[in-house]
C-alpha positions as CSV (number, residue, x, y, z in Angstrom):
1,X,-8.4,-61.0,34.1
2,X,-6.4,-58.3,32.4
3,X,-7.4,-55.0,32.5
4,X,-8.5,-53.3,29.3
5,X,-5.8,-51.3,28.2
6,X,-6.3,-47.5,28.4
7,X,-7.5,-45.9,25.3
8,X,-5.1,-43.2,23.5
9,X,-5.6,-39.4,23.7
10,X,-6.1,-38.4,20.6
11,X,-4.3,-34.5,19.7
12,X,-5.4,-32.5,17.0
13,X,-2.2,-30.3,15.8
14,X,-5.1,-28.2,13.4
15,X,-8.5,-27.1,14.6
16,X,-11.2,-27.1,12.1
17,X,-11.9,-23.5,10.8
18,X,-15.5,-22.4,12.0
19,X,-17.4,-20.3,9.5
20,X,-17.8,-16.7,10.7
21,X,-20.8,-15.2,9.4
22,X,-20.5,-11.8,10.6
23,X,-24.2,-9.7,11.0
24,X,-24.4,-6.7,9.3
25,X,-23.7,-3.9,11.4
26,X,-24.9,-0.1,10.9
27,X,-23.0,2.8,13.3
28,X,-20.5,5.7,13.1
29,X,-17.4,3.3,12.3
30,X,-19.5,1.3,9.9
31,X,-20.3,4.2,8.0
32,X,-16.7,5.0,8.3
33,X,-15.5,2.2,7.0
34,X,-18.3,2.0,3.8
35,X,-16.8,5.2,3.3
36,X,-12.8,3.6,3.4
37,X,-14.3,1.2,1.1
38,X,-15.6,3.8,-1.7
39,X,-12.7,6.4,-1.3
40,X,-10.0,3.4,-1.6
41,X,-11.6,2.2,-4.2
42,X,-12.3,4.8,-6.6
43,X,-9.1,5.8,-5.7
44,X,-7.7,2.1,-7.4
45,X,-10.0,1.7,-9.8
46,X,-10.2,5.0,-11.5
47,X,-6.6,5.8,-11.4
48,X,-4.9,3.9,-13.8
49,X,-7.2,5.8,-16.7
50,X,-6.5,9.2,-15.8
51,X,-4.1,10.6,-18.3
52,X,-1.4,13.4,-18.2
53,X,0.9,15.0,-21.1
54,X,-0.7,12.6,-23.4
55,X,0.5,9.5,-21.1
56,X,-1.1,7.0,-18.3
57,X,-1.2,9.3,-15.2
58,X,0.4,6.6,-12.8
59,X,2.0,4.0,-14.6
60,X,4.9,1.6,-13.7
61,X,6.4,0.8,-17.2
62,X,8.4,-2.3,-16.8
63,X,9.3,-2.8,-19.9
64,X,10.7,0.1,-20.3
65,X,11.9,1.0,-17.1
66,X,10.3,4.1,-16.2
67,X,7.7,5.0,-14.0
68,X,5.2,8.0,-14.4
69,X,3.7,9.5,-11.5
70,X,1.4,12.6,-12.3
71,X,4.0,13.7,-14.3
72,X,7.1,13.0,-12.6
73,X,9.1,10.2,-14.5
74,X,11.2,7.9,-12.4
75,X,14.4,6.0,-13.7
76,X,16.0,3.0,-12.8
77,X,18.6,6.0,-11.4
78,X,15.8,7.2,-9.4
79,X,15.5,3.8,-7.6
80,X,16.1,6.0,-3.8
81,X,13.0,8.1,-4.3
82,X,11.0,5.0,-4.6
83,X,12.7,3.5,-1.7
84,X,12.5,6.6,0.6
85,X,9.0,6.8,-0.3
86,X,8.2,2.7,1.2
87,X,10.1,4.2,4.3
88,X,8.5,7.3,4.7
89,X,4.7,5.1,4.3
90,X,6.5,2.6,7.1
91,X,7.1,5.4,9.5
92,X,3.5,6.9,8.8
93,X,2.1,3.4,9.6
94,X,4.4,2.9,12.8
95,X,3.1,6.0,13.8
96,X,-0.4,5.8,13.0
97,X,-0.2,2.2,15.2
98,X,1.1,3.8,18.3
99,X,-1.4,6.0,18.5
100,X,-4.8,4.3,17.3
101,X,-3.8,0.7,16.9
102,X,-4.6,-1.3,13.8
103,X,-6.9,1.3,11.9
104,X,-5.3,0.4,8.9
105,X,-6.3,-3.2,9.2
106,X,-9.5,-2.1,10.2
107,X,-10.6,0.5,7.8
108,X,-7.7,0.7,4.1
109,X,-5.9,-3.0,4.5
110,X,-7.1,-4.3,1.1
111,X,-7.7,-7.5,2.8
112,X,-10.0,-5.7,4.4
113,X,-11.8,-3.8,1.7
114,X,-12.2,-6.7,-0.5
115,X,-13.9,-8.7,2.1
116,X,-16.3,-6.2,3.3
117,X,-17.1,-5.8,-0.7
118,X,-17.3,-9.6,-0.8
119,X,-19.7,-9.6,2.4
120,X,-21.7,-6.7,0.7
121,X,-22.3,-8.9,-1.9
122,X,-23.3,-12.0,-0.3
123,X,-25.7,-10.4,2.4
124,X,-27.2,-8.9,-1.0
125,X,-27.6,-12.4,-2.7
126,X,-28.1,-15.3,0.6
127,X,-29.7,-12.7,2.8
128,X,-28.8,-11.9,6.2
129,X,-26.6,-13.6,8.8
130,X,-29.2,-16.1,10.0
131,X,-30.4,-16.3,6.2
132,X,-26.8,-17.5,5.7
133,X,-26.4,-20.2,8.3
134,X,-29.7,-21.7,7.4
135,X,-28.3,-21.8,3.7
136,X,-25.6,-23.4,5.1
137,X,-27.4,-26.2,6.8
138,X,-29.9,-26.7,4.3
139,X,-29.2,-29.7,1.4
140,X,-27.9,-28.8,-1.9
141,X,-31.2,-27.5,-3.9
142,X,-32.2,-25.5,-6.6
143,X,-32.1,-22.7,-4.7
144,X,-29.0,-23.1,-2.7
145,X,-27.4,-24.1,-6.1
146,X,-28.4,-20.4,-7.7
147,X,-27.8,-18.4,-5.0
148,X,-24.6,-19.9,-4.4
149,X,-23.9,-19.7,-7.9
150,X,-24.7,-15.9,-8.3
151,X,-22.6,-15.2,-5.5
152,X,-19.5,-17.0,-6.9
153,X,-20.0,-15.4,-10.3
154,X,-20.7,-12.3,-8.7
155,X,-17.0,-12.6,-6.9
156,X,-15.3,-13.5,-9.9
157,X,-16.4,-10.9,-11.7
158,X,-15.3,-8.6,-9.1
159,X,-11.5,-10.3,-9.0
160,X,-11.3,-10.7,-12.0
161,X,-11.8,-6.9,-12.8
162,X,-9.6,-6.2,-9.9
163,X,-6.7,-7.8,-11.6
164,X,-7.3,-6.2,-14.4
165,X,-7.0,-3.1,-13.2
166,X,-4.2,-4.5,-10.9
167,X,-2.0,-5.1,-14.3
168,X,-3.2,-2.0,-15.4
169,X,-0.9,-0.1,-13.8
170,X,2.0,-2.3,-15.6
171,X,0.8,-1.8,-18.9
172,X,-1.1,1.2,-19.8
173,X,-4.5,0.2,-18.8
174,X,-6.2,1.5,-22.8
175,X,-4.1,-1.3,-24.3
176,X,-4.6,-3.8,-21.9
177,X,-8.8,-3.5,-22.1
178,X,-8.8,-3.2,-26.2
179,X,-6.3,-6.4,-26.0
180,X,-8.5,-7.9,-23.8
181,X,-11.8,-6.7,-25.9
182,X,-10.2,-8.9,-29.3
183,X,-9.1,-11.6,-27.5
184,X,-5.0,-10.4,-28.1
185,X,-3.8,-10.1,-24.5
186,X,-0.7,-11.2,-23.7
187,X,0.3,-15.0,-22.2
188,X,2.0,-12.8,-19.2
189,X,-0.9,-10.1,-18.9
190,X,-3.2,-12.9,-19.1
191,X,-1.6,-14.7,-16.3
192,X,-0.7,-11.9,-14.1
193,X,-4.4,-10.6,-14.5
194,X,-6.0,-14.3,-13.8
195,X,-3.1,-15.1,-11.1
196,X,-4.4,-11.7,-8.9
197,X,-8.0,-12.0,-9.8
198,X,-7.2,-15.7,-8.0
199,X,-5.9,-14.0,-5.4
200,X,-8.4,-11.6,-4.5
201,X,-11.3,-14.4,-5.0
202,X,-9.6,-16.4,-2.8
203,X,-8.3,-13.9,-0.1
204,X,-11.9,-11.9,-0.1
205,X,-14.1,-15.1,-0.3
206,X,-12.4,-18.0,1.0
207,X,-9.6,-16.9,3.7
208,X,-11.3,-13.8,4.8
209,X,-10.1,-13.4,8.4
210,X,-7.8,-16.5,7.9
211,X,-5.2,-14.2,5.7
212,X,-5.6,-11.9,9.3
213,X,-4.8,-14.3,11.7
214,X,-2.1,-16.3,10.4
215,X,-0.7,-14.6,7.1
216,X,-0.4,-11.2,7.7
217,X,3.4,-10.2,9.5
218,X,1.5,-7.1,10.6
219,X,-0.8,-9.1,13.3
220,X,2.5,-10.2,14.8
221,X,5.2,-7.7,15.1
222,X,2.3,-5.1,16.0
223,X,2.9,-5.0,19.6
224,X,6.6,-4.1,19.3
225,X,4.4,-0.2,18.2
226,X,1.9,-1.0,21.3
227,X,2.3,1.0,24.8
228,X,-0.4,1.2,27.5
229,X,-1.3,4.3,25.7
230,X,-2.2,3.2,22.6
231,X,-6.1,3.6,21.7
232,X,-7.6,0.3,21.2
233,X,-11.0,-1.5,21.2
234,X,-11.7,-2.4,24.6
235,X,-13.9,-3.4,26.9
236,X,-14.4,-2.0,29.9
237,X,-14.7,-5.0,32.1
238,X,-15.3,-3.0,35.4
239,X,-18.4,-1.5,34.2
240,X,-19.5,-4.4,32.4
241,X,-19.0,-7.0,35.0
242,X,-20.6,-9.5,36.0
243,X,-22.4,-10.2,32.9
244,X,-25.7,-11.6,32.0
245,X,-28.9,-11.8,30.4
246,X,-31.0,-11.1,33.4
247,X,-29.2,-7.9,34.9
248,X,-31.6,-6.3,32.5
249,X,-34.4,-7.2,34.1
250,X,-33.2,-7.3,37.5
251,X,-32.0,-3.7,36.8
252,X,-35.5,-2.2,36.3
253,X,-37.3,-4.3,39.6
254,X,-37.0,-4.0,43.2
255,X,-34.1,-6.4,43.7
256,X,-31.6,-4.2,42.1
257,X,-29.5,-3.7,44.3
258,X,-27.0,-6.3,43.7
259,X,-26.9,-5.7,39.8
260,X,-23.5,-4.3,38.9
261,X,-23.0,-5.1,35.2
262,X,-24.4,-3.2,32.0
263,X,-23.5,-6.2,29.8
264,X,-26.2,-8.1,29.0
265,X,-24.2,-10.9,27.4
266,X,-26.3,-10.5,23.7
267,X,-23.5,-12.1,22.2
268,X,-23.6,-9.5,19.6
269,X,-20.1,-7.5,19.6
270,X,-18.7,-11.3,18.9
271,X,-21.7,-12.3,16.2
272,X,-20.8,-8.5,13.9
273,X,-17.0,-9.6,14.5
274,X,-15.5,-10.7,11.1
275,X,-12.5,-12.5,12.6
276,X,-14.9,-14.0,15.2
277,X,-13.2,-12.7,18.6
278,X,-15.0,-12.0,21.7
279,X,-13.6,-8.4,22.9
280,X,-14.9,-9.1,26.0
281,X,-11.6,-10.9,26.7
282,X,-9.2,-8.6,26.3
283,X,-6.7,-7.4,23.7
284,X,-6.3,-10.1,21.0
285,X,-3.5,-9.8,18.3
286,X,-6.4,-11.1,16.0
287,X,-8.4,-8.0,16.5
288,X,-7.9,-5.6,13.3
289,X,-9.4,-2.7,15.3
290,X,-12.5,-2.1,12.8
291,X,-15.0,-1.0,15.6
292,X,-18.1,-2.8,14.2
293,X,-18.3,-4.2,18.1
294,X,-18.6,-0.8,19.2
295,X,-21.2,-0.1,17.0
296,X,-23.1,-3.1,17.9
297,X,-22.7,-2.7,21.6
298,X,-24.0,1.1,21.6
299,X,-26.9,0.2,20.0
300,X,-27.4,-2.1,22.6
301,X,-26.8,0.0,25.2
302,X,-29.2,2.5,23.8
303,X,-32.0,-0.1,23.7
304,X,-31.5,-0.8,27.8
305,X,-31.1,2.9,28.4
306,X,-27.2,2.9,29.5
307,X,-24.4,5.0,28.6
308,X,-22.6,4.1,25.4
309,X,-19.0,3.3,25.6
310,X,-19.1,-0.3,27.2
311,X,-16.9,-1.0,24.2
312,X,-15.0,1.6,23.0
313,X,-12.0,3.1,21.7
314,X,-9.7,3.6,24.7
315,X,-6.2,2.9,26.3
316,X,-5.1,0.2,29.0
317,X,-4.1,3.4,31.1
318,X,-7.9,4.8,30.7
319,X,-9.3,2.0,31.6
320,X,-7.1,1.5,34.8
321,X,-7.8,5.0,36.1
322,X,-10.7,6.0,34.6
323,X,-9.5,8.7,32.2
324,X,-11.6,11.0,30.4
325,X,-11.2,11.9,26.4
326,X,-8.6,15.3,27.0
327,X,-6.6,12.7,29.1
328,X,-6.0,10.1,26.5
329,X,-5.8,12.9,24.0
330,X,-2.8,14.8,25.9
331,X,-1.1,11.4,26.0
332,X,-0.5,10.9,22.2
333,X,2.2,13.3,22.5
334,X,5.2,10.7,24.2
335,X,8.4,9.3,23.3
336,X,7.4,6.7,21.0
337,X,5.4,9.0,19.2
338,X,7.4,11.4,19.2
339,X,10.2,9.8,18.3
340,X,8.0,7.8,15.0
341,X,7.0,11.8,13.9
342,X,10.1,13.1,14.1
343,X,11.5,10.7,11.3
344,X,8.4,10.9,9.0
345,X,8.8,14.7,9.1
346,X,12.2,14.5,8.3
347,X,12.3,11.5,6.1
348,X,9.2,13.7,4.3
349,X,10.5,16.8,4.0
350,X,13.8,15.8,3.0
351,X,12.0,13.2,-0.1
352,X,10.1,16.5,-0.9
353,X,13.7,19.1,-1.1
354,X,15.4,16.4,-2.8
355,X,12.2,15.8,-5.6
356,X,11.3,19.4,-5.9
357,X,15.8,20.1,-6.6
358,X,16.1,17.1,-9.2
359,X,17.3,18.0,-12.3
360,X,14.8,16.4,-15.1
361,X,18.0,15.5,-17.3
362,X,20.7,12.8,-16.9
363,X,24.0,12.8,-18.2
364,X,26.6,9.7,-18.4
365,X,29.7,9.3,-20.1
366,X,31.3,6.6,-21.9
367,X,34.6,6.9,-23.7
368,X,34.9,4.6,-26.4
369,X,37.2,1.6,-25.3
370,X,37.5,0.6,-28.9
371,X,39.2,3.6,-29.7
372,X,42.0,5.0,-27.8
373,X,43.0,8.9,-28.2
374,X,44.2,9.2,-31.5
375,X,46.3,11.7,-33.9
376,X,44.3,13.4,-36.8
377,X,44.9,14.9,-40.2
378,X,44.9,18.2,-38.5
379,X,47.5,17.3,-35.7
380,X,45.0,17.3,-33.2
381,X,43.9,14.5,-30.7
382,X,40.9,12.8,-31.1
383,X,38.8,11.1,-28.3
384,X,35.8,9.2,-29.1
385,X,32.6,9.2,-26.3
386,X,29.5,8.0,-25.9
387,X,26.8,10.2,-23.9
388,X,23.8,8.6,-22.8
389,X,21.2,11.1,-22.2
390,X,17.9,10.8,-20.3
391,X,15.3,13.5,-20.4
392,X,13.0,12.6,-17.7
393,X,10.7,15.6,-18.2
394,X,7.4,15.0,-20.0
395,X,8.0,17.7,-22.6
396,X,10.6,17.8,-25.5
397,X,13.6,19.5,-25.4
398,X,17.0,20.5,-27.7
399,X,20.0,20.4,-25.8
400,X,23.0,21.2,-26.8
401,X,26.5,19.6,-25.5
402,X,29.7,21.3,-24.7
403,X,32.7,20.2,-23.1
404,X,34.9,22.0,-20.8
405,X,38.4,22.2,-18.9
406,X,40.9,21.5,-22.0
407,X,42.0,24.4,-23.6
408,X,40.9,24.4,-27.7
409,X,38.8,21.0,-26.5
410,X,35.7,21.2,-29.1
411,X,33.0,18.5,-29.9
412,X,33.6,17.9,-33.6
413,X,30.0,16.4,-34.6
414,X,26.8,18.7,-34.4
415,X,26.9,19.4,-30.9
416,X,22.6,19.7,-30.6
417,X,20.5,16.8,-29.9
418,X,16.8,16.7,-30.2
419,X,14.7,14.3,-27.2
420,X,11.5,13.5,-27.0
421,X,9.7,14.1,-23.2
422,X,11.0,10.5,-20.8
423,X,13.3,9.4,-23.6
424,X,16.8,8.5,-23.5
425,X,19.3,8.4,-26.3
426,X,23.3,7.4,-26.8
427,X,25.2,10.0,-28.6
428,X,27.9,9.4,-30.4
429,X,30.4,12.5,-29.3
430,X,34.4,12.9,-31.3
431,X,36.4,15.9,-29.1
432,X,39.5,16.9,-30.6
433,X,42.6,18.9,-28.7
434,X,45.3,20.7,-29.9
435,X,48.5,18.6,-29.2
436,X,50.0,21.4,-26.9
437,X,47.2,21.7,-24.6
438,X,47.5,18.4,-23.3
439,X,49.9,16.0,-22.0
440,X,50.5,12.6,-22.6
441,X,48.2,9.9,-20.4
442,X,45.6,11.3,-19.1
443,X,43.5,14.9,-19.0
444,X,40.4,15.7,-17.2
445,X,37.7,17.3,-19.0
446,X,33.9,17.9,-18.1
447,X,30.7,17.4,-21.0
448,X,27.8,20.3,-20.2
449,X,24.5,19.5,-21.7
450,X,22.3,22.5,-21.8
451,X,18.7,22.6,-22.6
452,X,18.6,25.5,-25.5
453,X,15.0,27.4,-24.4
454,X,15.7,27.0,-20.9
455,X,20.0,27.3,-19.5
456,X,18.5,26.6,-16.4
457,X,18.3,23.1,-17.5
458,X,22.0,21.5,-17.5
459,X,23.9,18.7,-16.1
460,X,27.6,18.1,-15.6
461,X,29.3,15.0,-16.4
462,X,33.2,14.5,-15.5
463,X,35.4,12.4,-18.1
464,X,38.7,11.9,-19.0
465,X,40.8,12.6,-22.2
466,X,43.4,10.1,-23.3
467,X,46.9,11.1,-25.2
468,X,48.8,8.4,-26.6
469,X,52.6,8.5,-26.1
């Protein structure tokens, strides 16, 4: 007879996602990070209707290519202030890493914020975490129906407010909500508002620890900032080990001489986890470094009567060799670090000099390529220019215009120009020579615009003066 042939492994390229119900947690760093979530958000939220010099405090106006921060006005010119800010907030984050890890996953990420405001609302609505997997088990009901309901609407509601205020910053936020009030918003407000309301329903209440663990770029390229100095959650295995439920109990008898582990393997750092990890085995890039473990594990070890700090914040070097606080602490100060400072300070103060020296006013000059340098009824030459002025302050100002470096050079036209605060304007400029101050091709000449109440307030802008043969 033939023997049966051998069945086929089967491989699974994709494991199924388990659902991660994480338990609600109370501590220090869960207090900490309710208090992330409020300053963050109060921060985002209430921002965009704070107003300044009759404007939108922080506003990115596309449209008309401006940007107004607290007063400040940033032009399409100014494009290297924005940019050196993104690299000055890179080099903060490097540095923050090297020294305590992924805080910023753990406690400001908006990935993070949103979910814990996500969780908040469904412990509120489905109960707790046991609550939730029953819910989850049970047959579609009544019940299940509404409470799953409530929650969804309640999450909507949520994103979609959060794109609104999300496009507020885009539009000034006033006329986006009394749009939005008659039914007159925008097809591209309306889609940019329901696109990141989408986003943040889905990300928050879908994804949750998926957008962690395989979208972010941060989880991967993090140890590339990671040294065995580096304060991280950790487990101390050496005082923890070997593990189990009865050391407890064997702990408090007779026979306890062979009990060596203050875990009692409750299972509960891994059941407040909201990416599901077990820190018990070791650093995983999947930890965001939110603490909610520690908190878990010190009331625990405050139940059994054991020191707190089986799970901790702590460095692979303290753990090796058993270092105490003033020893991690004097080890922040090394090379990397040092080296991740240094920049930001410079990259900082050097953003700061170069915003607090800026000149509020912007000068370019055209010459008229329609019209070469011509001969007038007066003899004189006559060059035609176009001066595109930009007064990025928020107040008004008159400024007038001279120009320079040409003997008898003088601006024919009325030579001051009113400008609203963050305006620009083209002016129209004639400048006529006297034929014997100049020579034939070309002459270099300067414009000066000069604000009138304050002389202070003037910009230079080189140009060149053409004589026809």
């Amino acid at each position: 007879m033939n023997a049966p042939a051998p069945k086929e492994a089967v491989i699974k390229m994709y494991a199924a996602r388990p659902d991660i119900h994480p338990r609600e947690v109370k501590g220090t760093f869960a207090t900490l990070r309710r208090v992330c979530v409020w300053l963050t958000q109060l921060l985002f939220y209430g921002l965009p209707w704070l107003s300044m010099h009759g404007r939108q405090a922080v506003l990115f106006d596309l449209g008309a290519r401006k940007f107004h921060l607290f007063g400040l006005v940033l032009w399409p010119q100014d494009f290297i202030y924005l940019a050196g800010l993104l690299i000055i907030s890179a080099y903060g984050l490097f540095l923050v890493t090297a020294v305590a890890g992924r805080v910023w996953c753990g406690y400001a990420c908006p990935q993070t914020v949103y979910t814990e405001i996500f969780l908040w609302i469904e412990r509120r609505i489905e109960g707790d975490r046991s609550a939730r997997i029953r819910l989850d088990r049970q047959p579609w009901s009544l019940e299940k129906l509404g409470k799953r309901g409530g929650k969804h609407l309640a999450w909507g509601t949520v994103a979609l407010w959060t794109g609104f205020t999300f496009v507020g910053y885009f539009t000034p936020i006033r006329t986006l909500a009394e749009a939005a009030l008659h039914m007159t918003l925008g097809p591209w407000e309306a889609f940019w508002v329901v696109f990141y309301g989408l986003a943040t329903y889905g990300n928050a209440g879908w994804l949750r620890e998926q957008v962690c663990k395989y979208m972010c770029p941060y989880a991967r390229f993090q140890s590339a900032m990671f040294d065995r100095d580096t304060l991280i959650v950790s487990y101390d295995t050496a005082r923890g080990e070997p593990r189990g439920a009865a050391r407890a109990a064997l702990a408090g008898g007779k026979d306890g001489a062979g009990v060596k582990g203050d875990c009692i393997d409750c299972s509960l750092c891994v059941q407040v986890c909201p990416v599901g990890i077990d820190i018990r085995n070791g650093l995983q890039y999947e930890c965001i470094g939110c603490a909610a473990c520690v908190d878990a594990c010190s009331g625990v070890m405050d139940k059994v009567g054991k020191p707190r700090g089986l799970i901790r914040y702590a460095t692979e070097n303290a753990l090796a060799q058993g270092w105490d606080a003033w020893r991690i602490g004097s080890r922040i100060a090394r090379p990397r670090t040092i080296g991740y400072g240094l920049v930001f300070v410079l990259m900082a103060v050097g953003m700061s000099t170069a915003l607090l020296r800026r000149t509020p006013l912007k000068l370019d000059v055209i010459r008229d390529r329609g019209s070469m340098g011509r001969e007038v009824e007066d003899g004189r030459i006559e060059n035609v220019y176009r001066l595109q002025l930009m007064n990025t302050a928020e107040r008004p100002h008159w400024f007038r215009i001279t120009v320079k470096g040409i003997d008898s050079a003088a601006v024919v036209d009325d030579a001051l120009v009113e400008m609203a605060g963050a305006s620009a304007r083209a002016v129209p400029v004639r400048v006529r020579v006297d034929r014997a101050a100049v020579v034939t091709g070309s002459n270099r000449l300067s414009f000066t615009a000069t604000a009138v109440e304050d002389p202070a307030l003037s910009v230079t802008e080189q140009a060149v003066f053409i004589v026809p043969r």
